[in-house]
C-alpha positions as CSV (number, residue, x, y, z in Angstrom):
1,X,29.6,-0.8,10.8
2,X,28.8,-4.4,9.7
3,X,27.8,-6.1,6.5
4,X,25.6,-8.8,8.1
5,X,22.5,-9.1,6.2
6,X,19.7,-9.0,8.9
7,X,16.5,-11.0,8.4
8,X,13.3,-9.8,9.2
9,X,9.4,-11.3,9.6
10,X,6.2,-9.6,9.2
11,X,3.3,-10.4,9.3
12,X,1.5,-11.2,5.8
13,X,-0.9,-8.2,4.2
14,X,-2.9,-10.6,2.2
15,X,-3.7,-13.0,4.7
16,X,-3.4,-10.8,8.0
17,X,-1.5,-13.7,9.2
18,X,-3.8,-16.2,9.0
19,X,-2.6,-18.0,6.4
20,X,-5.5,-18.3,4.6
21,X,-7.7,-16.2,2.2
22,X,-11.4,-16.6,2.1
23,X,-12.3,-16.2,-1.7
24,X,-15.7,-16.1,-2.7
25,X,-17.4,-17.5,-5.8
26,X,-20.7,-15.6,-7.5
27,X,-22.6,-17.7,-9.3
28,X,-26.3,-15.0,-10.2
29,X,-26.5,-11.5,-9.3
30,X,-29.4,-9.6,-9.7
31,X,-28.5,-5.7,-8.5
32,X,-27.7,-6.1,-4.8
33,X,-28.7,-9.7,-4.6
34,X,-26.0,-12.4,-5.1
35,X,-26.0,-15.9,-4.7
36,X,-22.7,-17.7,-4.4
37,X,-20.7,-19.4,-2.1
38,X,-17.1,-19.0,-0.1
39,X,-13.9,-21.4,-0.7
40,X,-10.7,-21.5,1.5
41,X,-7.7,-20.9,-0.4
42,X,-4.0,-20.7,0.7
43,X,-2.0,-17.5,0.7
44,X,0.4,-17.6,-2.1
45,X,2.5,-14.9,-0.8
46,X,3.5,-16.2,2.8
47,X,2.7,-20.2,1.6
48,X,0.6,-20.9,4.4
49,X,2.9,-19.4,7.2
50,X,1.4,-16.3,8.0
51,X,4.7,-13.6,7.8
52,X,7.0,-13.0,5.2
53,X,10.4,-12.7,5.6
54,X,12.9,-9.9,4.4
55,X,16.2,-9.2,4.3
56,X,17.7,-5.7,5.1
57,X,20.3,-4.4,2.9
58,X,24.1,-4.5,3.0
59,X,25.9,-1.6,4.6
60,X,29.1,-0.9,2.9
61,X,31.4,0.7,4.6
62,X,33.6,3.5,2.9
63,X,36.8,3.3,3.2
64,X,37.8,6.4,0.5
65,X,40.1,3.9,-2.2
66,X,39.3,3.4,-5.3
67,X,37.7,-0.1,-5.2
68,X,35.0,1.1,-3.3
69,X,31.7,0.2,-4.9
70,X,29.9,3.3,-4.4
71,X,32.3,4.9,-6.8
């Protein structure tokens, strides 16, 4: 076993990927009826890029002394 930490992409769930959110503005609603209009924004999660990146965790290996930090 290894400790390399191992990096990871996938794609955004906010923006699908895009980068980009559609965020819409109502300005009068009347029951069903709305009046409004649609802005681009960016996706703060990804900044724009479409996937995230994560890291996977550390495997530690256990060697049995005492200085092992799963003890």
């Amino acid at each position: 076993m290894t400790s390399e930490e191992r990096i990871h992409s996938a794609i955004c769930p906010k923006c699908k990927g895009n980068g980009y959110i559609r965020a819409k503005q109502i300005i009068f609603q009347v029951w069903n009826w709305s009046l409004g209009y649609s802005r681009v924004k960016d996706c703060e999660i990804c900044n724009s890029q479409g996937e995230i990146n994560y890291e996977e965790p550390k495997i530690v290996p256990f060697n049995g002394r005492s200085n092992c930090p799963h003890n």
